[in-house]
mmCIF file of the N, C-alpha and C atoms, coordinates in Angstrom:
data_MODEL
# 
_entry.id   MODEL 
# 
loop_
_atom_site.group_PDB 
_atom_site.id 
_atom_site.type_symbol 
_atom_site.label_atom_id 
_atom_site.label_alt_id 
_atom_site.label_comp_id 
_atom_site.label_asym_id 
_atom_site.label_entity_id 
_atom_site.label_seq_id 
_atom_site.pdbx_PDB_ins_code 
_atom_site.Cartn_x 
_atom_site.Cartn_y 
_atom_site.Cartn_z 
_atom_site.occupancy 
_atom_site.B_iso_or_equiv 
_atom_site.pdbx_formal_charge 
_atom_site.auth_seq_id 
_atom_site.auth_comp_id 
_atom_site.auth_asym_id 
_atom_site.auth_atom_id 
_atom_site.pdbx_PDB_model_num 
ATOM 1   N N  . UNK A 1 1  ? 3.654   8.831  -6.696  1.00 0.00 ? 1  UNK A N  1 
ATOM 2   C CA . UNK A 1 1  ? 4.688   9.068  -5.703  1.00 0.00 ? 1  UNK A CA 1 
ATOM 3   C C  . UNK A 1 1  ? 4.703   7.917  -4.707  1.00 0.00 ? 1  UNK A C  1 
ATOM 4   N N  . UNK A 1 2  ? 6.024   7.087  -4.697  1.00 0.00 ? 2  UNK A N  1 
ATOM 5   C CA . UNK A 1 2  ? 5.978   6.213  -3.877  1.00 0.00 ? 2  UNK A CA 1 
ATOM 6   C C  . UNK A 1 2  ? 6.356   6.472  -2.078  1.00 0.00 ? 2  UNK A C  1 
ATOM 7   N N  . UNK A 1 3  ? 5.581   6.008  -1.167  1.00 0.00 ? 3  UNK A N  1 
ATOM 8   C CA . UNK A 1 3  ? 5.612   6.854  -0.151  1.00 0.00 ? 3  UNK A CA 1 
ATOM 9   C C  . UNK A 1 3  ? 7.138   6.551  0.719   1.00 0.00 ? 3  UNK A C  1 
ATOM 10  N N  . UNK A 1 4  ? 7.474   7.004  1.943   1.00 0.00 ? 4  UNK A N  1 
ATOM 11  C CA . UNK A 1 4  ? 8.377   6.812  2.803   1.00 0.00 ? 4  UNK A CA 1 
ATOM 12  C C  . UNK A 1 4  ? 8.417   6.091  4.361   1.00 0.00 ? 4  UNK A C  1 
ATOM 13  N N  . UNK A 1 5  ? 8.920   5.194  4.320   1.00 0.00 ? 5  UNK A N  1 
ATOM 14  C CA . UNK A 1 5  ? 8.781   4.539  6.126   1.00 0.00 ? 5  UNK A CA 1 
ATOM 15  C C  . UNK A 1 5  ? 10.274  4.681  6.186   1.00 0.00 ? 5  UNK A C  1 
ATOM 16  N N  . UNK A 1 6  ? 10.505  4.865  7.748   1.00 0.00 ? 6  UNK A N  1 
ATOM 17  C CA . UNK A 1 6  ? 11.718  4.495  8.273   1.00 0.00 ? 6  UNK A CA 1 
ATOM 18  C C  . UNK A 1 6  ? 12.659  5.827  7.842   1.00 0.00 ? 6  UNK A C  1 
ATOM 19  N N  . UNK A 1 7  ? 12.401  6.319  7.049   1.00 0.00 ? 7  UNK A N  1 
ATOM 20  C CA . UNK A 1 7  ? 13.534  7.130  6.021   1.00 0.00 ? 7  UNK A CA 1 
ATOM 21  C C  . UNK A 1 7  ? 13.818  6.590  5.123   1.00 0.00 ? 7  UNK A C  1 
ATOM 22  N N  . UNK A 1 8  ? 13.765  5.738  4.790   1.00 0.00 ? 8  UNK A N  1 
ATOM 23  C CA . UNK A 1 8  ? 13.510  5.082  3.081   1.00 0.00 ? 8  UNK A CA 1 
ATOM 24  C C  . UNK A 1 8  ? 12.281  5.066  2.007   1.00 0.00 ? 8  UNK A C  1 
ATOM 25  N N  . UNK A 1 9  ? 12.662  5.259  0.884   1.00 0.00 ? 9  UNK A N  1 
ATOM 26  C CA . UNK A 1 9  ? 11.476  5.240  -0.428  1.00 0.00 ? 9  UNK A CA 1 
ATOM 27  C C  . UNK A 1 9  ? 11.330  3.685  0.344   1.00 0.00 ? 9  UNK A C  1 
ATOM 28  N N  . UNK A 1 10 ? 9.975   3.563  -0.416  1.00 0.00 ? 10 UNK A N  1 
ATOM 29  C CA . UNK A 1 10 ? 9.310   2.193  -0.484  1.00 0.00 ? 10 UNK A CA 1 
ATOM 30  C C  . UNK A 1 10 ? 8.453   1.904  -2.074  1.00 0.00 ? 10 UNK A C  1 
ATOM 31  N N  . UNK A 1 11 ? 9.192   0.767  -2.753  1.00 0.00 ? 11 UNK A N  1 
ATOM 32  C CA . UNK A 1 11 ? 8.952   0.426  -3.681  1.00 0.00 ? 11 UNK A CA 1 
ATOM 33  C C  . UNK A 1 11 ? 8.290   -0.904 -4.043  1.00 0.00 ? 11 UNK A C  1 
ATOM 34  N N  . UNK A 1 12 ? 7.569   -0.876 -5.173  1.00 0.00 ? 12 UNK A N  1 
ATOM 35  C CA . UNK A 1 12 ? 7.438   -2.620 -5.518  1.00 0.00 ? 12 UNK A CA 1 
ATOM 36  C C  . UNK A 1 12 ? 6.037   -2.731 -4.689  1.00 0.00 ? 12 UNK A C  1 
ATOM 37  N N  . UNK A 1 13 ? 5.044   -1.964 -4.402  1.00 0.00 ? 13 UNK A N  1 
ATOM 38  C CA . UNK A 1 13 ? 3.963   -2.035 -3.727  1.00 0.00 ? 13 UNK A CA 1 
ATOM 39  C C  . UNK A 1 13 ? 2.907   -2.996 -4.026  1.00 0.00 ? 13 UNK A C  1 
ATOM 40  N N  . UNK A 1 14 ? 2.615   -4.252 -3.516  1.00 0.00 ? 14 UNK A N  1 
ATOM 41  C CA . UNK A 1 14 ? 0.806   -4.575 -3.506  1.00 0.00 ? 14 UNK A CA 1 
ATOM 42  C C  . UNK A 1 14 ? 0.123   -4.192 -2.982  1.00 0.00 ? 14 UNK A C  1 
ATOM 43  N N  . UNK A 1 15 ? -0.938  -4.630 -3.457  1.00 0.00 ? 15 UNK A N  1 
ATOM 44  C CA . UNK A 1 15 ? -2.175  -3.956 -2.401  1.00 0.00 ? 15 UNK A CA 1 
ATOM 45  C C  . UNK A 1 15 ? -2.958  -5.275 -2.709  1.00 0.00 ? 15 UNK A C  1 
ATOM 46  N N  . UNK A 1 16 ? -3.674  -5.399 -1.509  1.00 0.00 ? 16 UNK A N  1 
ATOM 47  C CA . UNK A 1 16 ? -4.646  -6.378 -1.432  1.00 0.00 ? 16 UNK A CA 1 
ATOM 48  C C  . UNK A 1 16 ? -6.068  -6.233 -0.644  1.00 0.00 ? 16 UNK A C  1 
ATOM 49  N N  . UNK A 1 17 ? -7.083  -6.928 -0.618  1.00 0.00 ? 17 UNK A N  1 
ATOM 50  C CA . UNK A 1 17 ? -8.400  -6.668 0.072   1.00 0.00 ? 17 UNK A CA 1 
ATOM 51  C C  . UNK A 1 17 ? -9.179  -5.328 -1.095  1.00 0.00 ? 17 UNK A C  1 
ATOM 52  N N  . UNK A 1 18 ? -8.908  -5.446 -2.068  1.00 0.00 ? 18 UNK A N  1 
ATOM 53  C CA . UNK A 1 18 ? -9.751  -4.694 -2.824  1.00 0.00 ? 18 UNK A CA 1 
ATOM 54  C C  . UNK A 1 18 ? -10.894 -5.389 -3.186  1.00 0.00 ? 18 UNK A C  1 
ATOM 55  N N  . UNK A 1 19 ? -12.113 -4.392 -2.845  1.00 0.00 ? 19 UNK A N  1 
ATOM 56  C CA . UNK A 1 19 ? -13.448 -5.106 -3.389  1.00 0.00 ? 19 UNK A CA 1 
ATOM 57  C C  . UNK A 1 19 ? -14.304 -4.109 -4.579  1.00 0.00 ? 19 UNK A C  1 
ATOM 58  N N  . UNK A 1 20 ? -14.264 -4.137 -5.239  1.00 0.00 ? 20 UNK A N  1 
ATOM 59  C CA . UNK A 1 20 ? -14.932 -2.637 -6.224  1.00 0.00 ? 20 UNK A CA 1 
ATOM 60  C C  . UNK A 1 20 ? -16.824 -3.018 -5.556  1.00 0.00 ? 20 UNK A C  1 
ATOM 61  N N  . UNK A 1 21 ? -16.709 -3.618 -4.778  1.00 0.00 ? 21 UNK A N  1 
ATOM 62  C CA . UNK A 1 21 ? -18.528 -3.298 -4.370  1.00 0.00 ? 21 UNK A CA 1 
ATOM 63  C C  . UNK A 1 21 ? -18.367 -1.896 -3.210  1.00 0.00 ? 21 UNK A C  1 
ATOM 64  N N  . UNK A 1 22 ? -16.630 -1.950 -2.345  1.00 0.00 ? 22 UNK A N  1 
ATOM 65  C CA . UNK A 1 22 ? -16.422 -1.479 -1.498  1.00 0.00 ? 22 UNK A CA 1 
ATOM 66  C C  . UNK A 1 22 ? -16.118 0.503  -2.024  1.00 0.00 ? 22 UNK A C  1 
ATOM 67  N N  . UNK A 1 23 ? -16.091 0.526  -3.268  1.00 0.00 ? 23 UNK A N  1 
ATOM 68  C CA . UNK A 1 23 ? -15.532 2.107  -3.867  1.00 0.00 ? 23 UNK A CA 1 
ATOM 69  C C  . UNK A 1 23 ? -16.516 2.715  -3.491  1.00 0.00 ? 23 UNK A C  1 
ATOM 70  N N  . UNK A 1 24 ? -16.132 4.328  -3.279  1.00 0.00 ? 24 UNK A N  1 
ATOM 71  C CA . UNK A 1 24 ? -15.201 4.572  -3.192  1.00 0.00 ? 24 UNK A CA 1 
ATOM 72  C C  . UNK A 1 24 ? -14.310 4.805  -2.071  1.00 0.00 ? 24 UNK A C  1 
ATOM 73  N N  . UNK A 1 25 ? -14.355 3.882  -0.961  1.00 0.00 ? 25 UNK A N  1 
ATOM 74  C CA . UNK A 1 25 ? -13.832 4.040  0.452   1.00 0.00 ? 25 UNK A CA 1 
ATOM 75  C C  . UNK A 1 25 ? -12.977 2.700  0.275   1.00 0.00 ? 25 UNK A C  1 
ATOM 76  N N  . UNK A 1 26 ? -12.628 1.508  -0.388  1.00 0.00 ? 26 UNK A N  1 
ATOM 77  C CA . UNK A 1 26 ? -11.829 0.782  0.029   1.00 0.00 ? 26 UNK A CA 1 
ATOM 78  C C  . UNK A 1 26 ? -11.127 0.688  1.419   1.00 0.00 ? 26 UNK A C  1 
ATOM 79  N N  . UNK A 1 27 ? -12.209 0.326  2.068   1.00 0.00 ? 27 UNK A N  1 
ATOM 80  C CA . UNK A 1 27 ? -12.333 0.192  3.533   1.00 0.00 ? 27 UNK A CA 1 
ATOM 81  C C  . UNK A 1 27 ? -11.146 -0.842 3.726   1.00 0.00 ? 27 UNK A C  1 
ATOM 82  N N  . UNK A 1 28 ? -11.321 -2.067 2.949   1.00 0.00 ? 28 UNK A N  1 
ATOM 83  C CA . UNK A 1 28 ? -11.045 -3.179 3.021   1.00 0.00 ? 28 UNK A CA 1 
ATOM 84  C C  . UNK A 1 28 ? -9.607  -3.681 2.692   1.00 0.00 ? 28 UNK A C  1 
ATOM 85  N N  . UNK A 1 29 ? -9.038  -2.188 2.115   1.00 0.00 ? 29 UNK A N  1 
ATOM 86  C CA . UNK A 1 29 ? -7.492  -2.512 1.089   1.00 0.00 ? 29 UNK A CA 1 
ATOM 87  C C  . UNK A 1 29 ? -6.486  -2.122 1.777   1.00 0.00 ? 29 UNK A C  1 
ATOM 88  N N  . UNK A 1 30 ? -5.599  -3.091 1.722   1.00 0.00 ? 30 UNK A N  1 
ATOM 89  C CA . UNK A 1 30 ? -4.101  -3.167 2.337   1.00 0.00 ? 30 UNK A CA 1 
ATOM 90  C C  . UNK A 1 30 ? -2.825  -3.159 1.539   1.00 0.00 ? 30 UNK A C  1 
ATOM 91  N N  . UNK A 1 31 ? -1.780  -2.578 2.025   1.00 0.00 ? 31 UNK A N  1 
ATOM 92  C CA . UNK A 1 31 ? -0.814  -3.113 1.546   1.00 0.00 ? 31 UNK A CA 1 
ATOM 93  C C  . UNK A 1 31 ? 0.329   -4.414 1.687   1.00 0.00 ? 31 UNK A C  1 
ATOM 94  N N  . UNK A 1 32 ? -0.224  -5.641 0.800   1.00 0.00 ? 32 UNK A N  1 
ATOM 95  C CA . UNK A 1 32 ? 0.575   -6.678 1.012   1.00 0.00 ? 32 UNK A CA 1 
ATOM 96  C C  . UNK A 1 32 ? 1.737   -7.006 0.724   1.00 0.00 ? 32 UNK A C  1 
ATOM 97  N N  . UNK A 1 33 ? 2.343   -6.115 0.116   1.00 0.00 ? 33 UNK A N  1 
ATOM 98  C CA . UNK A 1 33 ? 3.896   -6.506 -0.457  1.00 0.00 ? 33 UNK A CA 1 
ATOM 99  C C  . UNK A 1 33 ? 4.582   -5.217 -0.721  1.00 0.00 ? 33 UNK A C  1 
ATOM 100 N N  . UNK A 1 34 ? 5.813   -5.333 -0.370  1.00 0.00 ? 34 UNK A N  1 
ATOM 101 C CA . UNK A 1 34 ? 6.722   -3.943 -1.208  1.00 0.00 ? 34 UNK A CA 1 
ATOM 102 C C  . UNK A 1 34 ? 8.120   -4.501 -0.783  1.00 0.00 ? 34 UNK A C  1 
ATOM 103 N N  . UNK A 1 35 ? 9.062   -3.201 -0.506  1.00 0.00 ? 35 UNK A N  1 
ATOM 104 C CA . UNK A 1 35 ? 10.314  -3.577 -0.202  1.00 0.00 ? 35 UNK A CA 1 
ATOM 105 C C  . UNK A 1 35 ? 10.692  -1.771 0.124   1.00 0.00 ? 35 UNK A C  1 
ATOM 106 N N  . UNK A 1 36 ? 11.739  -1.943 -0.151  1.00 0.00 ? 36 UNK A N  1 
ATOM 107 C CA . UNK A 1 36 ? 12.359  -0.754 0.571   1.00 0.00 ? 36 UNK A CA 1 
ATOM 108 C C  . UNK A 1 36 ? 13.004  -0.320 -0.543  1.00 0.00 ? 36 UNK A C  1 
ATOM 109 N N  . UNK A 1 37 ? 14.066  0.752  -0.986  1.00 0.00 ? 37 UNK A N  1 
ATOM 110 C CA . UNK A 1 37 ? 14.245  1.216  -2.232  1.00 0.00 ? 37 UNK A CA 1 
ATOM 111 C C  . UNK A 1 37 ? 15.614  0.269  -2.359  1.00 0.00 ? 37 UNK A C  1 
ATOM 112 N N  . UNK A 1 38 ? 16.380  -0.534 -1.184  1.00 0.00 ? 38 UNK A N  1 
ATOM 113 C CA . UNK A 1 38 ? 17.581  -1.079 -1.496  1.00 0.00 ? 38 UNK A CA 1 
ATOM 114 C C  . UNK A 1 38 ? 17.225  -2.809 -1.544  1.00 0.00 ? 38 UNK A C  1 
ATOM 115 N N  . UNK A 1 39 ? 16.182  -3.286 -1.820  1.00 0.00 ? 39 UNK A N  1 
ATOM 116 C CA . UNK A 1 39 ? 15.794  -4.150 -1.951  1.00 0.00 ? 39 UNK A CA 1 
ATOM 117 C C  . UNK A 1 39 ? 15.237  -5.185 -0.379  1.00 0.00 ? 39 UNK A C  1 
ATOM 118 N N  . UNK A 1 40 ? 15.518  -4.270 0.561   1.00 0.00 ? 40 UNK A N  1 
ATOM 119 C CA . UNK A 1 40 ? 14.775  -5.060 1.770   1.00 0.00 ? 40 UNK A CA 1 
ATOM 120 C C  . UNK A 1 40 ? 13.328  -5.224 1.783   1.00 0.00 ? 40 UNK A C  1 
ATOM 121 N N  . UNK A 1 41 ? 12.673  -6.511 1.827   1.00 0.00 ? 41 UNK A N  1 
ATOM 122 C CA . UNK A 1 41 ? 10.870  -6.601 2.324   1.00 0.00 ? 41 UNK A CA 1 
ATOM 123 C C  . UNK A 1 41 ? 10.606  -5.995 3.101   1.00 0.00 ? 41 UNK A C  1 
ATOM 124 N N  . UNK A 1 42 ? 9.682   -5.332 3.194   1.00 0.00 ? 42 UNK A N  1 
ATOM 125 C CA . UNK A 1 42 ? 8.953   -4.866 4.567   1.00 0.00 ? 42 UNK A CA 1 
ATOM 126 C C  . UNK A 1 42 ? 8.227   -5.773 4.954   1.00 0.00 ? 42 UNK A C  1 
ATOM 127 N N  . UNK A 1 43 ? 8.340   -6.026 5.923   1.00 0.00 ? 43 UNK A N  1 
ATOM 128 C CA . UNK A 1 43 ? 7.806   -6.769 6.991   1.00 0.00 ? 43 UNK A CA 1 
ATOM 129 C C  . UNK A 1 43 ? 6.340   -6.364 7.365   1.00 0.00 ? 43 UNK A C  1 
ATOM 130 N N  . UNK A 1 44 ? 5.210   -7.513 7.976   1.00 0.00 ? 44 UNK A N  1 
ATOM 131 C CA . UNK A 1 44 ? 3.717   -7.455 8.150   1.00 0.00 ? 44 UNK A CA 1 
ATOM 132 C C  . UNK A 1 44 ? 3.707   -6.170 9.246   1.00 0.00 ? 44 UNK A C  1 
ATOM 133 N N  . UNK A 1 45 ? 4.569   -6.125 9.827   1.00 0.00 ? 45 UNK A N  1 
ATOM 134 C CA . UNK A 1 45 ? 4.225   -5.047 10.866  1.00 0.00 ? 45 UNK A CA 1 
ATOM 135 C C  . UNK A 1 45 ? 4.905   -3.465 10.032  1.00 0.00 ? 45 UNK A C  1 
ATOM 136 N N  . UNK A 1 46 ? 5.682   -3.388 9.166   1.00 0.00 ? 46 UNK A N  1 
ATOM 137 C CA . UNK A 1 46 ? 5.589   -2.138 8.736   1.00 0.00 ? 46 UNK A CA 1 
ATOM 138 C C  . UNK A 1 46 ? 4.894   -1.677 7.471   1.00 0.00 ? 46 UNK A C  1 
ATOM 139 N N  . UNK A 1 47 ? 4.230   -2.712 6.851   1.00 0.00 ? 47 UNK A N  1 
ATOM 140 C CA . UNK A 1 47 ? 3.253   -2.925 5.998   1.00 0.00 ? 47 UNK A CA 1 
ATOM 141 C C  . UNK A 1 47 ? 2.086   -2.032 6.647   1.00 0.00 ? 47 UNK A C  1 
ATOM 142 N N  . UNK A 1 48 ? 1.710   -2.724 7.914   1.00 0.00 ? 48 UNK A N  1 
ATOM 143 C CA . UNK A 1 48 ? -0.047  -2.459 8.249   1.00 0.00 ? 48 UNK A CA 1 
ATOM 144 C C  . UNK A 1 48 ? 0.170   -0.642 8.654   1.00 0.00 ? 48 UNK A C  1 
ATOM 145 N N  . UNK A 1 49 ? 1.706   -0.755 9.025   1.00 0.00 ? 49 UNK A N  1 
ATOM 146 C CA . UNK A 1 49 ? 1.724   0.898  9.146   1.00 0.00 ? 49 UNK A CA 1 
ATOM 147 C C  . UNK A 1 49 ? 1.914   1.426  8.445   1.00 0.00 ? 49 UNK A C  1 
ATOM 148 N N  . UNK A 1 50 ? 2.496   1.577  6.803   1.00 0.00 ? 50 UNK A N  1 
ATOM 149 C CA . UNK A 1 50 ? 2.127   2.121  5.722   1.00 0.00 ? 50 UNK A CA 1 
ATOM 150 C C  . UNK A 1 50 ? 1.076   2.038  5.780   1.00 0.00 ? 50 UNK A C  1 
ATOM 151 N N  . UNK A 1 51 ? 0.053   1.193  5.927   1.00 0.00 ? 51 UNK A N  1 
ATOM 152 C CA . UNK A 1 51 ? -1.152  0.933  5.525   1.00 0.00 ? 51 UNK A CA 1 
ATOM 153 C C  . UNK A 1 51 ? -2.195  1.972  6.201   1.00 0.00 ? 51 UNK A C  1 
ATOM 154 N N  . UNK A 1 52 ? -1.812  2.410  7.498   1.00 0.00 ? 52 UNK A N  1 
ATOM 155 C CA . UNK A 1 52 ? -2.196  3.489  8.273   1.00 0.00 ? 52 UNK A CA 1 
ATOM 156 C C  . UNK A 1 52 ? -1.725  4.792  7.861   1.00 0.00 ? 52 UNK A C  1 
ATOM 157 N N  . UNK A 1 53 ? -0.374  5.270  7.445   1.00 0.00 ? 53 UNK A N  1 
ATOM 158 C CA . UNK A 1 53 ? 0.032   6.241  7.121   1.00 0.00 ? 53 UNK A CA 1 
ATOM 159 C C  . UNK A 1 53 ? 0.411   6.397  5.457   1.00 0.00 ? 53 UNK A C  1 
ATOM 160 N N  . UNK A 1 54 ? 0.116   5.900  4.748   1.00 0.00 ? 54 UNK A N  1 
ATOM 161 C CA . UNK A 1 54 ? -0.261  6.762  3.414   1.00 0.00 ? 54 UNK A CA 1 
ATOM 162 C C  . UNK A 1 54 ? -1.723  5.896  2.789   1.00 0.00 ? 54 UNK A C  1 
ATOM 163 N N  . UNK A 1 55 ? -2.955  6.615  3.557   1.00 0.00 ? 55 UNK A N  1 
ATOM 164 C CA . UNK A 1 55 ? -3.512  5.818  2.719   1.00 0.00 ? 55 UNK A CA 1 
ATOM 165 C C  . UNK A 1 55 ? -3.873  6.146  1.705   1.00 0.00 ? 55 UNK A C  1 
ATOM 166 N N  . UNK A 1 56 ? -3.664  7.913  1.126   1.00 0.00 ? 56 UNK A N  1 
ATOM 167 C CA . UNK A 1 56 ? -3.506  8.490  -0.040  1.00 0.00 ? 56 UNK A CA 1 
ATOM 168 C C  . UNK A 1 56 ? -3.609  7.191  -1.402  1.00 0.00 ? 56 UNK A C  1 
ATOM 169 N N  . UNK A 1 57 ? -1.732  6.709  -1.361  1.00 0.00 ? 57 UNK A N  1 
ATOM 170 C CA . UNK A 1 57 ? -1.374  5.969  -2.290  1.00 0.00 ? 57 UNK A CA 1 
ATOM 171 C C  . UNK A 1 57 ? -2.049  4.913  -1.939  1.00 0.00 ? 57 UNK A C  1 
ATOM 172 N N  . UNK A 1 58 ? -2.536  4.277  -1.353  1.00 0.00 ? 58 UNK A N  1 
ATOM 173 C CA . UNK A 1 58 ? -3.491  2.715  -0.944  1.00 0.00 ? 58 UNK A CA 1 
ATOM 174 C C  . UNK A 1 58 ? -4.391  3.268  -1.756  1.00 0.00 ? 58 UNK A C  1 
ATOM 175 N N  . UNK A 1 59 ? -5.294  4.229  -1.590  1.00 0.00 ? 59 UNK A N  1 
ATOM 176 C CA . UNK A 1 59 ? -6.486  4.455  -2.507  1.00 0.00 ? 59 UNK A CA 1 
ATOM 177 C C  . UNK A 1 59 ? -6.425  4.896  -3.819  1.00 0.00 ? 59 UNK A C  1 
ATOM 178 N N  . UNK A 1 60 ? -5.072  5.101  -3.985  1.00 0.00 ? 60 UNK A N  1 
ATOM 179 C CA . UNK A 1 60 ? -5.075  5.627  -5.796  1.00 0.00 ? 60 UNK A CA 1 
ATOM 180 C C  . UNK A 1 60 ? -5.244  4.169  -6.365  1.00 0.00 ? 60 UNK A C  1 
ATOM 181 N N  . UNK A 1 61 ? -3.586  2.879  -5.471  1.00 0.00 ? 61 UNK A N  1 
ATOM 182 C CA . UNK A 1 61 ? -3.808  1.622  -6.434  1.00 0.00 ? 61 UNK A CA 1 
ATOM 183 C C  . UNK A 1 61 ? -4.904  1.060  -6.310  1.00 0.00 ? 61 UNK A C  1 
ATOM 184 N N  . UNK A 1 62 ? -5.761  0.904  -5.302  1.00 0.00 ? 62 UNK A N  1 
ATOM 185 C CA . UNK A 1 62 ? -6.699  0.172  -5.009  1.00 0.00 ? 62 UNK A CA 1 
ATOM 186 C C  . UNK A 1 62 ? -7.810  0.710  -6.362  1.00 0.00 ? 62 UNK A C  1 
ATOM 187 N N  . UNK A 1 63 ? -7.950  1.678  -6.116  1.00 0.00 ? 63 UNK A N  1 
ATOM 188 C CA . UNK A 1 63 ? -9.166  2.290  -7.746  1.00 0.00 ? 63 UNK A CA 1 
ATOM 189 C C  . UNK A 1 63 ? -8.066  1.775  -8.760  1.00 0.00 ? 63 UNK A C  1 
ATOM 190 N N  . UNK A 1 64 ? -6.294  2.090  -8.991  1.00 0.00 ? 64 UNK A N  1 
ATOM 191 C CA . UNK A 1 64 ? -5.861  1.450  -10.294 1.00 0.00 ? 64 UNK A CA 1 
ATOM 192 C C  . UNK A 1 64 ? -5.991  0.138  -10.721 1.00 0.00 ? 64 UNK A C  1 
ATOM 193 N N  . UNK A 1 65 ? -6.138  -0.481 -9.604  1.00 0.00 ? 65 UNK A N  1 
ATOM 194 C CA . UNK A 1 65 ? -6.519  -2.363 -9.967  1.00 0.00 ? 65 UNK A CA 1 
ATOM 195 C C  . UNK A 1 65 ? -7.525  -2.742 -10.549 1.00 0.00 ? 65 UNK A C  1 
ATOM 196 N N  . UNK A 1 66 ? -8.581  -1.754 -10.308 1.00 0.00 ? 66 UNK A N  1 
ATOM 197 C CA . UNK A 1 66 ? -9.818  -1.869 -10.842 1.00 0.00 ? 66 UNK A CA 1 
ATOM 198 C C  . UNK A 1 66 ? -10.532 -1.320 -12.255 1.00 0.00 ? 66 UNK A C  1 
ATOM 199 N N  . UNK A 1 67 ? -9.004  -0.651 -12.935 1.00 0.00 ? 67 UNK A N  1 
ATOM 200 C CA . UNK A 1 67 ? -9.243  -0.355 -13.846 1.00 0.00 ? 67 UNK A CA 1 
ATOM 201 C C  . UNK A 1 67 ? -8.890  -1.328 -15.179 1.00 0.00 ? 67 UNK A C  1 
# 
């Protein structure tokens, strides 16, 4: 499930700062890239707040990268 900022889906997600020494808390993992569902970037400042508010999905990709 891709999460919601603003009132928009947010799609196209990276994640970055994954360390697999760091599992299972990926203390360290962010989200570096996405967009919005109509093709706008999100920007570093609504990034770090996804990054605060779903960190659900941060921790599913962060373990999927590592698979």
């Amino acid at each position: 499930m891709m999460p919601i900022l603003n009132g928009k889906k947010v799609v196209d997600l990276e994640v970055g700062g994954v360390d697999s020494g760091d599992y299972p808390d990926f203390s360290d993992a962010y989200f570096s890239g996405g967009c919005y569902e109509d093709g706008i970037p999100l920007t570093d400042d609504e990034l770090n707040k996804l990054t605060d508010l779903a960190g659900d999905v941060l921790w599913e990709m962060a373990f999927d990268s590592l698979i």
